[in-house]
ZAMARGU-4260 file (C-alpha; in steps of 0.2 Angstrom, whole numbers, plus 5000, padded with zeros to 4 digits):
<rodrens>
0) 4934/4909/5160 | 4928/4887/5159 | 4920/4892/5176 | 4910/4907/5170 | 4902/4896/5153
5) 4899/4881/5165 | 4887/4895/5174 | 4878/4901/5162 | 4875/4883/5156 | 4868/4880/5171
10) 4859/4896/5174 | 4850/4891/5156 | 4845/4875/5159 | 4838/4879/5177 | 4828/4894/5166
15) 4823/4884/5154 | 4817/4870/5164 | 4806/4884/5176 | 4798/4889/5161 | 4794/4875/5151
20) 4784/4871/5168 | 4775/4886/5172 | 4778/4902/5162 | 4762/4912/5155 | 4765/4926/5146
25) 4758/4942/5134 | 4767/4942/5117 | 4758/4956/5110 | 4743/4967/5107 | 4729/4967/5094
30) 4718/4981/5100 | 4715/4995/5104 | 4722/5006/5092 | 4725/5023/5087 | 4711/5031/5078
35) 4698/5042/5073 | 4684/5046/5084 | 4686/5031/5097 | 4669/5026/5106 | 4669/5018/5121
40) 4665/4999/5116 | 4681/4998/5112 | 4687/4980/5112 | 4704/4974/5121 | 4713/4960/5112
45) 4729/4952/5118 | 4741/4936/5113 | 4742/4924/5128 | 4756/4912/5125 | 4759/4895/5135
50) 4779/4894/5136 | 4778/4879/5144 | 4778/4858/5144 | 4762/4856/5150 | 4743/4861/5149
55) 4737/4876/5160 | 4720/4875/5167 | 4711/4890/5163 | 4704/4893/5181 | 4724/4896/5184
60) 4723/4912/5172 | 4719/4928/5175 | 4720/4943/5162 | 4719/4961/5165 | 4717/4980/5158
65) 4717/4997/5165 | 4713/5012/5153 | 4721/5027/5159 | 4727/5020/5176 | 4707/5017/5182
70) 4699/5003/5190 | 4705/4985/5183 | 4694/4973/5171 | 4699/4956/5174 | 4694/4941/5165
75) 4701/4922/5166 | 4703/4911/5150 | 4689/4903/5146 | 4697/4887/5142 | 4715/4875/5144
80) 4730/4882/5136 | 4740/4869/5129 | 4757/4869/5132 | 4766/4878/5116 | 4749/4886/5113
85) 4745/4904/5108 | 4728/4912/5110 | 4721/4929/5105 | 4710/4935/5118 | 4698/4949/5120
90) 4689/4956/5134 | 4671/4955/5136 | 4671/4973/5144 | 4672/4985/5132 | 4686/4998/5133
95) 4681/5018/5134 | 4691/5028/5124 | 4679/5043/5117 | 4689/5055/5125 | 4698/5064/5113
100) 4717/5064/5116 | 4729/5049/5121 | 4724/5034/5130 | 4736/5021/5140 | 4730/5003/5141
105) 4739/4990/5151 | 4736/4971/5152 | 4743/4958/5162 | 4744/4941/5165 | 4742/4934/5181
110) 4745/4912/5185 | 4748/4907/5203 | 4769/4900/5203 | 4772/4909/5187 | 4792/4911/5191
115) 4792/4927/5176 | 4784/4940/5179 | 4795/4951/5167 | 4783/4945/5152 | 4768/4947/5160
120) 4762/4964/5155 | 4758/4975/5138 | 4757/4993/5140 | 4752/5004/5125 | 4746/5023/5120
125) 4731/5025/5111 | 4727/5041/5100 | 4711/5047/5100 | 4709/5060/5086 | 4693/5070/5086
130) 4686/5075/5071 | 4691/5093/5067 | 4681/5110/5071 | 4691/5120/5057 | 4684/5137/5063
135) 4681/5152/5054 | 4697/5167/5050 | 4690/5184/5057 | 4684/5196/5047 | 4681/5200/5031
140) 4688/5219/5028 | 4691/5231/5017 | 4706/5240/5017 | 4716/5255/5006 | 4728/5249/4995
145) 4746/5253/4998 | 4751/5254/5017 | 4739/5244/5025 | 4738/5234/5040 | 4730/5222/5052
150) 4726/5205/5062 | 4715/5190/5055 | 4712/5177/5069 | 4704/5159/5070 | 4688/5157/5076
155) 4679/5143/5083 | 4692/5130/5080 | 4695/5113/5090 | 4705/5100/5086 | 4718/5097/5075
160) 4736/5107/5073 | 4738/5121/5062 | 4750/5119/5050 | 4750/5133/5039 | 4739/5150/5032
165) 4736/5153/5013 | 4730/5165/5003 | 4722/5166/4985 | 4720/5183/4974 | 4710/5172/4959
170) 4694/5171/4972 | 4699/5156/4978 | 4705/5143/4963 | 4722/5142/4966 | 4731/5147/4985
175) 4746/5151/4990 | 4756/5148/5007 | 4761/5164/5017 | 4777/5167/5021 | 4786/5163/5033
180) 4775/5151/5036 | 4761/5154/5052 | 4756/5140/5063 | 4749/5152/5076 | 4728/5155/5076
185) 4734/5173/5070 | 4740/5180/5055 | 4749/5201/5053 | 4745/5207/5035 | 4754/5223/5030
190) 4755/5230/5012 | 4740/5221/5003 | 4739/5227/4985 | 4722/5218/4980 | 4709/5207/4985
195) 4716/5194/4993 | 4705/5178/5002 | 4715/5169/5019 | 4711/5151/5026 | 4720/5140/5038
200) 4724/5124/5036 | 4723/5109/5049 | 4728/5094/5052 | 4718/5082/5058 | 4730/5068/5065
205) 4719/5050/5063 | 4705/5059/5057 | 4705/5069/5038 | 4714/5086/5038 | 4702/5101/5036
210) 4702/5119/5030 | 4693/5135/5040 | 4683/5144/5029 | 4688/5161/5022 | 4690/5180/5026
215) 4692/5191/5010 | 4703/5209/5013 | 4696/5219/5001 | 4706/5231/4992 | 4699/5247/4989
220) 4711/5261/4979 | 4713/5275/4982 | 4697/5288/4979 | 4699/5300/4961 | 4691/5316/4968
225) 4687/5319/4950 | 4689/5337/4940 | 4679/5352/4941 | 4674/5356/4925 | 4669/5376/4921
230) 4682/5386/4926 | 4679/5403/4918 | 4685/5422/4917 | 4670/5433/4920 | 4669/5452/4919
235) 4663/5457/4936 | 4647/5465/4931 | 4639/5447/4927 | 4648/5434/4938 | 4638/5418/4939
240) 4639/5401/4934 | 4638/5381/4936 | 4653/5368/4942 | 4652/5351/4939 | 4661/5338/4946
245) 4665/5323/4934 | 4677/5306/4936 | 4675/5303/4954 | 4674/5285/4963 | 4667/5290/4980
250) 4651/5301/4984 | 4655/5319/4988 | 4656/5326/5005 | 4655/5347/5002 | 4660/5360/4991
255) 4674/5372/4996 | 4680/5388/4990 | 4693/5403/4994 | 4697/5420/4988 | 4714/5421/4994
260) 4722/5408/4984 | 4720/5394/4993 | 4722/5399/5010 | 4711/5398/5022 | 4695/5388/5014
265) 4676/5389/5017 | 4665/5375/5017 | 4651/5381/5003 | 4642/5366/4998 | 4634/5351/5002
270) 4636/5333/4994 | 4632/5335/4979 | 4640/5334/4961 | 4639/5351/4953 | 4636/5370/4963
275) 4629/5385/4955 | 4639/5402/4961 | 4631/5418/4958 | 4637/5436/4959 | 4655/5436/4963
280) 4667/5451/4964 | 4682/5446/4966 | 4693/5428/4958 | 4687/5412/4967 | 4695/5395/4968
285) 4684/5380/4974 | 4686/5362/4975 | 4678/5349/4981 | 4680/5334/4997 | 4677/5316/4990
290) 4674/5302/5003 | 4689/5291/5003 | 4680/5276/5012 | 4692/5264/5017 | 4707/5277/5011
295) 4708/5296/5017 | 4697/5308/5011 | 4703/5316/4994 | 4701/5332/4987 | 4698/5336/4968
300) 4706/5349/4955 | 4704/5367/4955 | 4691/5376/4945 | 4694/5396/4945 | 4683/5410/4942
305) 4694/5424/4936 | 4684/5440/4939 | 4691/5453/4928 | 4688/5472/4933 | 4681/5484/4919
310) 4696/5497/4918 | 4695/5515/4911 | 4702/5521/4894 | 4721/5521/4895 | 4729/5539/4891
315) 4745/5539/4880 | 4759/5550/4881 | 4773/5551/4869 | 4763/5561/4854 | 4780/5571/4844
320) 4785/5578/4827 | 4802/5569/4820 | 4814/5570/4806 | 4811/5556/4793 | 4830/5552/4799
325) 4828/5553/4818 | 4809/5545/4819 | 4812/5534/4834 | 4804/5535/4852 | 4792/5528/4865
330) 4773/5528/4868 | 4768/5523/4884 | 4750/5520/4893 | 4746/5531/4909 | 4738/5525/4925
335) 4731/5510/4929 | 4725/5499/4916 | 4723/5479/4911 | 4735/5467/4903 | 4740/5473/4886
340) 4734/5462/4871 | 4741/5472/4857 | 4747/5490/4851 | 4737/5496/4834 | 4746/5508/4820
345) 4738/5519/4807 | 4744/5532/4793 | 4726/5541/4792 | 4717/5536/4808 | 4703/5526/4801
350) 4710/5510/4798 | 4721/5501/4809 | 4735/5489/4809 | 4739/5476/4823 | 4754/5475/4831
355) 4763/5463/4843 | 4767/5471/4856 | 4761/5466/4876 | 4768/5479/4886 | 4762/5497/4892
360) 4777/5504/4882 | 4781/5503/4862 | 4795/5510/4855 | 4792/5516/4836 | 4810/5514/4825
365) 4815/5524/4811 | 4797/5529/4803 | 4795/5535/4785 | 4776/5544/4788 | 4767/5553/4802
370) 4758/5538/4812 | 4743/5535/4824 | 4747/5523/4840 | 4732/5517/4852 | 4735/5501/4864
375) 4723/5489/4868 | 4722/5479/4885 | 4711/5465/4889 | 4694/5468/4898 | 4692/5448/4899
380) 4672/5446/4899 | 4672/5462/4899 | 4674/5473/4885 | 4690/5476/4878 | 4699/5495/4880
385) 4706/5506/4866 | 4717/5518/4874 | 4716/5539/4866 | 4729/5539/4852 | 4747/5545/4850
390) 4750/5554/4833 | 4769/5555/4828 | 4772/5569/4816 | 4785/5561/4802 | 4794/5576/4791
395) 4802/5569/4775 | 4822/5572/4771 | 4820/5588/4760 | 4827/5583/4744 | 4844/5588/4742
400) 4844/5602/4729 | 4859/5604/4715 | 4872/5616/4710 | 4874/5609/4694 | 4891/5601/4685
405) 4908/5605/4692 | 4920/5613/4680 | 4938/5613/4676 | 4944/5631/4667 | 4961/5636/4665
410) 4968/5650/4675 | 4970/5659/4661 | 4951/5662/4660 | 4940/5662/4675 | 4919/5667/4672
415) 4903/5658/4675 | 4888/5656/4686 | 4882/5643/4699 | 4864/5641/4700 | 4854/5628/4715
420) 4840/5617/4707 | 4829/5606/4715 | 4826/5617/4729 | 4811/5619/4743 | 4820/5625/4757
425) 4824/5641/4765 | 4842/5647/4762 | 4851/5648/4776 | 4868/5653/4765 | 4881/5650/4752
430) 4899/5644/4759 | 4915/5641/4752 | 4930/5631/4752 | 4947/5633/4746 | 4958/5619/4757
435) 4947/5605/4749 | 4933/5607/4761 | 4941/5608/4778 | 4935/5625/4782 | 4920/5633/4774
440) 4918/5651/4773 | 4901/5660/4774 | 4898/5670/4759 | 4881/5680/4764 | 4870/5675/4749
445) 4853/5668/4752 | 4848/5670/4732 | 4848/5653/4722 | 4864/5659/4709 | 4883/5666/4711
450) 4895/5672/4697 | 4912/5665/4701 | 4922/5676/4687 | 4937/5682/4689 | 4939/5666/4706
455) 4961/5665/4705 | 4961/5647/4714 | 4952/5632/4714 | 4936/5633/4727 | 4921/5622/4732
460) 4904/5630/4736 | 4890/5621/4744 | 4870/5628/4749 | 4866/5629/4767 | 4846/5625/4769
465) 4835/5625/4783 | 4828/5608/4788 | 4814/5612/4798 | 4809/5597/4808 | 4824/5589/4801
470) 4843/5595/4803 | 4847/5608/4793 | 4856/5600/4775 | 4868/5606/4763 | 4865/5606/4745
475) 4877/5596/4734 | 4896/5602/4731 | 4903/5610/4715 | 4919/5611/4714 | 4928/5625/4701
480) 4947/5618/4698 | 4960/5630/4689 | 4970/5622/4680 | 4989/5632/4675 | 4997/5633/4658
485) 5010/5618/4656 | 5031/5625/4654 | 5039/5611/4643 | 5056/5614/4646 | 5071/5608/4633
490) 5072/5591/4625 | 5091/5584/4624 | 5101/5578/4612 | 5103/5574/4592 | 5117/5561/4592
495) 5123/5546/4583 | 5126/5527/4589 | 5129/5509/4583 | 5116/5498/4576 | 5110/5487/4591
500) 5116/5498/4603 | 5102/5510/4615 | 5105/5529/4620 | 5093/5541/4635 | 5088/5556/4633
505) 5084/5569/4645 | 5069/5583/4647 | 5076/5598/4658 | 5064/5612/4664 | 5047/5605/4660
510) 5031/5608/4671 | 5018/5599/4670 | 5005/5587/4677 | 5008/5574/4666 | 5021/5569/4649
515) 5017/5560/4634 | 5033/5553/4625 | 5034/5552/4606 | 5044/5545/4592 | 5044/5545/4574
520) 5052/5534/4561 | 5048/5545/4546 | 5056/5559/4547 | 5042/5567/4556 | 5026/5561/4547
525) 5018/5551/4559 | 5020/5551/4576 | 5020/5536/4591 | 5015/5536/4610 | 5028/5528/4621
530) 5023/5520/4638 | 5035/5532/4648 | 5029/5550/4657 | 5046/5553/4664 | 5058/5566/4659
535) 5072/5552/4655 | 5069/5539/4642 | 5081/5525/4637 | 5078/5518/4621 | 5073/5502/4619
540) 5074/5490/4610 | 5090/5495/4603 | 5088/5504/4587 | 5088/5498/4569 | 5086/5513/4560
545) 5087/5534/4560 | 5071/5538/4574 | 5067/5554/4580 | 5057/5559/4598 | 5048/5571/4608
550) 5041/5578/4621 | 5021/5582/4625 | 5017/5593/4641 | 4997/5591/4647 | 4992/5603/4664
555) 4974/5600/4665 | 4962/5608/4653 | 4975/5621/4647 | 4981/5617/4627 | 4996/5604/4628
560) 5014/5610/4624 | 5025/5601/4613 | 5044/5600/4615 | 5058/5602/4601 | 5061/5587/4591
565) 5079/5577/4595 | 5086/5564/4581 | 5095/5549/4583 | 5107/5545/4567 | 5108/5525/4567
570) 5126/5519/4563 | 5126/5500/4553 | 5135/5486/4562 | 5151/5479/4554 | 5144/5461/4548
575) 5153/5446/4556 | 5154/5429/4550 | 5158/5413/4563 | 5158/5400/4549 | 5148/5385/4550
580) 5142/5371/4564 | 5150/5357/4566 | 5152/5341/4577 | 5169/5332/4581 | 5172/5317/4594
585) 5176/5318/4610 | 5196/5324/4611 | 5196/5330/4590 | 5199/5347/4587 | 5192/5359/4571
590) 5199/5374/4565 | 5186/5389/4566 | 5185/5402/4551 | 5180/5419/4556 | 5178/5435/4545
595) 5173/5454/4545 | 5175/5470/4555 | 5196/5478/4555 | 5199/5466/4569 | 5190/5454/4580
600) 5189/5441/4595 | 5183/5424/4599 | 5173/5420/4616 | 5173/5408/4625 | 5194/5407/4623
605) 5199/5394/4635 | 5197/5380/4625 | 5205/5389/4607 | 5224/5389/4603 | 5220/5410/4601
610) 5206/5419/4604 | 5212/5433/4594 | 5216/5426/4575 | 5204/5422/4563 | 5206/5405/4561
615) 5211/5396/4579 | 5211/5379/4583 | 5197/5372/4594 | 5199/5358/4606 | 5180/5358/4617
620) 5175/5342/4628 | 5159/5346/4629 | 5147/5355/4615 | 5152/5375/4613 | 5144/5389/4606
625) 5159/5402/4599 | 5155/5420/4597 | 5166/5430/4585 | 5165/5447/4590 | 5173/5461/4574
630) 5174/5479/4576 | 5175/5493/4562 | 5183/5509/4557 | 5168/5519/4567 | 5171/5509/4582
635) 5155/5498/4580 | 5151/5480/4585 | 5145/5465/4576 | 5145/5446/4582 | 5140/5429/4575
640) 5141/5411/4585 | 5147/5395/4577 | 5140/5378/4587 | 5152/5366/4589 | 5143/5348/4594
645) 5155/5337/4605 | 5150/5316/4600 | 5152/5304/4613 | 5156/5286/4600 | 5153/5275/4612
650) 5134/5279/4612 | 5129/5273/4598 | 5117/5257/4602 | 5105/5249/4590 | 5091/5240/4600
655) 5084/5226/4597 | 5065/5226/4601 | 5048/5237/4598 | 5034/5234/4610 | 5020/5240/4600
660) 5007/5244/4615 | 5008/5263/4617 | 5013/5263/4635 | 5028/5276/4631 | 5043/5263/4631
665) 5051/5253/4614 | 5035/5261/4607 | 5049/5266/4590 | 5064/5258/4586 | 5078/5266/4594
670) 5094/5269/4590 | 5105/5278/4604 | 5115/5290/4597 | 5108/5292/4581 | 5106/5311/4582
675) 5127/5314/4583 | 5127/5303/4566 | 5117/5313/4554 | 5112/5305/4537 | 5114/5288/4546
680) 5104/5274/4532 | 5095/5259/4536 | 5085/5246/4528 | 5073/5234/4538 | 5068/5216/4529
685) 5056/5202/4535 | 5062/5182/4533 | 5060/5182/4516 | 5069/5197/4510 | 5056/5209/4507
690) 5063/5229/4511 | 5048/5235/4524 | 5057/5252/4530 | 5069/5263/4525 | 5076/5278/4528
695) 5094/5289/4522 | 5093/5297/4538 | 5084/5290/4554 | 5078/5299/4566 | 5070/5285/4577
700) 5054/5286/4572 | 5049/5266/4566 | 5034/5260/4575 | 5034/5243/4567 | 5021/5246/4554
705) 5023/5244/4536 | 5013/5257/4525 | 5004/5261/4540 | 4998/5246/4546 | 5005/5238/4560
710) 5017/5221/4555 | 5015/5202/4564 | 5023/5199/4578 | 5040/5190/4574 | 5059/5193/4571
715) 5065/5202/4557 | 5082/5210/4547 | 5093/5225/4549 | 5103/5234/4541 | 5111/5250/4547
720) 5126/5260/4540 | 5133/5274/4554 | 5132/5292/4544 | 5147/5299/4539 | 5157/5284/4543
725) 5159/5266/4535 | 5155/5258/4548 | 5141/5245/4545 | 5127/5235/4556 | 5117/5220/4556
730) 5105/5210/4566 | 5086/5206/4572 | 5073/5217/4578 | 5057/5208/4586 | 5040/5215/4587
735) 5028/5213/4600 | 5012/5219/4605 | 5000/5217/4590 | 4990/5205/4598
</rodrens>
């Protein structure tokens, strides 16, 4: 390692020493440089620099350049170059760098004994930009807008790169880069919507960047073909007119028509706007071809010349003669004939009502008079047609004529007449019924009366009639009902009962459509209507007194019968007496004291020491009501009930408050209990003694008020003595509530 630093030493002293004494050298270059349009006097300057310890003759140096590689200019320093000493020198031949592109230019240094050559030579590239050509973008074209497509290219350009295509849709103030972004001489438009200007942009390296000049795509839309205007119906005996075409963008190419609907057209005029067609005899469409330019040709609207025919009067069939009842059919048009704009009605064939109505056929419904029909159809431009007319024949519903009132006689004597009124038919026939209409008999009379004397049951008779156009009719019904004499049979029983007690009665053998019950409790005098047309009756209520009844028998319009009269004899109850109410505490007993009759009963007799003595002990737990039931010497009942009220003593509770604000609870002073203590006295004072209420037997029915008027709020004094018993109370009752 000491041997390898020892060497170098060495090495650098030796170098350093052989260039301090001879070393020339290039340290760097001033010009040429890259530029913008270069000419050929281009100057060469170099830094020549004395490396070493002494002054170098300038006969000794020879500098150099070569542009591109050609032939050598050489030129020696013009004076010494003192040792340490730099020196910019430029060549006195002038350098040719006009050509556009880049440029190499070498210099060396050349000195006789000059041990380095490594530092003897500068080699650099020169750029020369030439001033762009920007070119121009090929062509200007006008397109369709929607799908569209093409190519613009770059024209005439030289010099530069392309770095990018825009395109401006505001005539050019404001551009924006296509995309992706094109650095080719062409560019592939598809799909421009409107006008839209393209330019390239260069740049121009050295030299200032440039723009080509524009090509505008023009946009054209699509051509309107316009409308046709003067479409008409035309009757075909005067078939001429003018179209017009209005609202298209682009000139017209011809006029086309067809009779077939649209396929196959004819060409039938030229370019213009409007065309003038003249005697046609059948419907024609036309339309017209409009120039597209740069989009497809385009065809306008449709106009259509309806021809209509001129048609015959329409025939109708369906002329009739109807019942009122039955007035319905069809009238119909015959043959050939145009579209139907309405049917007409009339009731006298001179004036004429619309009807709604579009088809060959209309169907009349239930019509009340005779009626005319005629249809009319369109003629177009041509005259409207009225068909011949229909006439339906309407007959009225003969009025129906009368036999008069029906009549009720009794069987016992039959004779009258029937006569028919009203009537302006034929008659057919009389009929008659004796099963209530269900089969009718003819009776071979065509004369408008019939004497029914000496008719033994009950028959219906009706008036066949002829109808004529209408089905043939019966007159009304009348009906002659006989009516049998009622029987009224036997009325059972007189008898006698008890007071309080009922009895039935019984009619036996009566006949007859209806019974009327009656009673009478004077003996006769007057008589009342009971709500009973049975042949039993049971009395009721139960009776109080003597009453006698009967029976009336009603068959129809024969004289009413009345039955014999049956009387019931009222027995008088024996009178019983139970004694008088009572109320005992809970677990007390009371002896009951019962009277009247021969012998009698008590009821209920569990809770007695003997149910069948006048006087038995009672021993209830809860309030009772005793019956005492006695019965006489005729065998007749009589009852009366004692209650006996059954006190609890412990419910007896004075309270202590009245809330005097109406809401249902403490609205009184209450005492509870107060009802099983009859006669119970109390006296109510304020704080200074005053009496303000009192009462000898209290019912609860204090509200707090004293002469009507409601007392202060506040605590006042009681006192309350328990009726029938010695027992006294005393204390406070407070009012609230009188705010």
């Amino acid at each position: 390692m000491l041997r390898q630093y020892i060497f170098l030493l060495i090495l650098s002293v030796t170098f350093a020493h052989t260039t301090s004494a001879q070393d020339v050298w290039l340290q760097n270059h001033f010009s040429p440089n890259s530029g913008c349009s270069l000419s050929n006097l281009e100057t060469v300057t170099v830094l020549v620099n004395n490396n070493s310890g002494g002054v170098m003759l300038s006969n000794t140096i020879q500098v150099y350049y070569t542009i591109d590689g050609g032939s050598a200019v050489n030129q020696p320093l013009s004076s010494n170059l003192t040792a340490g000493a730099s020196w910019n020198f430029s060549f006195a031949v002038k350098a040719n760098l006009s050509a556009c592109g880049a440029h190499i230019v070498k210099v060396w240094v050349s000195r006789p004994l000059d041990p380095n050559h490594l530092n003897d030579t500068l080699q650099w590239t020169v750029q020369n930009d030439c001033p762009i050509v920007p070119g121009t973008v090929m062509s200007d074209i006008t397109v369709c807008q929607g799908a569209n497509a093409g190519t613009l290219s770059l024209s005439g350009w030289t010099h530069g790169t392309i770095t990018s295509w825009e395109s401006s849709t505001n005539g050019g103030s404001t551009w924006t880069p296509t995309l992706p972004n094109n650095t080719t001489p062409s560019y592939a438009y598809a799909n421009v919507n409107q006008n839209t200007q393209y330019h390239v942009l260069i740049d121009g390296g050295y030299c200032p960047d440039d723009t080509s000049s524009f090509a505008t795509i023009t946009v054209q839309s699509p051509p309107v073909a316009g409308t046709i205007l003067g479409s008409d119906s035309l009757c075909e005996n005067l078939a001429n007119g003018v179209l017009n075409l209005s609202g298209n963008s682009m000139p017209v190419v011809q006029w086309e028509y067809s009779t077939t609907g649209g396929s196959p057209w004819t060409v039938v005029g030229g370019p213009a706007t409007s065309y003038n067609y003249t005697g046609l005899t059948s419907s024609t469409i036309y339309r017209v071809l409009v120039d597209g330019g740069a989009c497809n040709d385009a065809y306008s609207d449709t106009a259509l010349i309806y021809v209509d025919p001129i048609y015959p009067q329409t025939v109708l069939t369906g002329s009739d003669s109807l019942c009122i009842t039955n007035a319905t059919g069809v009238v119909s048009g015959t043959g050939s004939f145009g579209t139907v704009l309405g049917w007409e009605w009339s009731n006298n064939g001179f004036i004429w009502n619309s009807v709604t109505n579009t088809s060959g056929i209309y169907n009349y419904v239930n019509l009340t008079q005779t009626t005319y029909y005629r249809m009319i159809t369109e003629g177009g431009q041509c005259p409207d047609v009225i068909s011949d007319t229909a006439i339906i024949f309407v007959q009225s519903i003969p009025v129906q004529p009368s036999l008069g009132q029906s009549d009720t006689v009794c069987a016992a004597l039959v004779n009258g007449i029937l006569s028919l009124s009203g009537n302006s038919s034929t008659i057919i026939d009389w009929e008659s019924s004796t099963d209530s209409g269900t089969i009718w008999n003819p009776m071979t009379n065509t004369t408008s009366s019939y004497d029914y004397s000496g008719q033994s049951v009950t028959t219906i008779y009706r008036v066949n009639l002829d109808g004529w156009f209408c089905p043939d009719f019966y007159s009304d019904t009348a009906i002659i009902k006989l009516d049998t004499p009622p029987v009224i049979g036997v009325l059972n029983q007189d008898n006698s009962v008890c007071q309080f007690t009922t009895d039935s009665l019984s009619l036996v053998g009566a006949v007859a459509d209806s019974l009327r019950w009656e009673f009478s409790l004077d003996n006769g005098a007057t008589w009342q209507t009971i709500a009973n047309s049975d042949t039993n009756h049971i009395m009721t209520p139960a009776i109080t007194g003597d009453i006698q009844f009967q029976v009336v028998a009603i068959n129809g319009v024969c004289p009413p019968l009345t039955s014999n009269t049956v009387t019931i004899t009222m027995i008088p109850a024996p009178v019983s007496n139970a004694g008088n109410d009572t109320a005992i505490y809970i677990g007390e007993t009371v002896t009951l004291n019962g009277s009247g009759g021969v012998t009698g009963i008590w009821m209920p007799g569990s809770t007695l020491s003997d149910s069948l003595i006048t006087n038995p002990i009672a021993t209830p737990s809860t309030t009772t009501n005793y019956v005492y039931y006695v019965i006489d010497g005729t065998g007749c009942v009589g009852r009366d009930t004692v209650v006996i009220t059954v006190m609890d003593p412990i419910q007896f509770n004075i309270r202590n408050v009245i809330t005097m604000n109406n809401d249902l609870v403490n609205d009184t002073w209450n005492i509870t209990g107060v009802e099983f203590f009859p006669m119970t006295d109390v006296k109510v004072f304020n704080q200074y003694g005053k009496l303000i209420f009192e009462s000898g037997d209290y019912k609860n029915e204090w509200v707090g008020d004293y002469k009507g008027s409601k007392l202060p709020n506040g605590t006042y004094y009681y006192v309350v003595q328990k009726g029938g018993t010695e027992e006294e109370y005393k204390g406070t009752i407070t009012l609230l509530g009188n705010e």
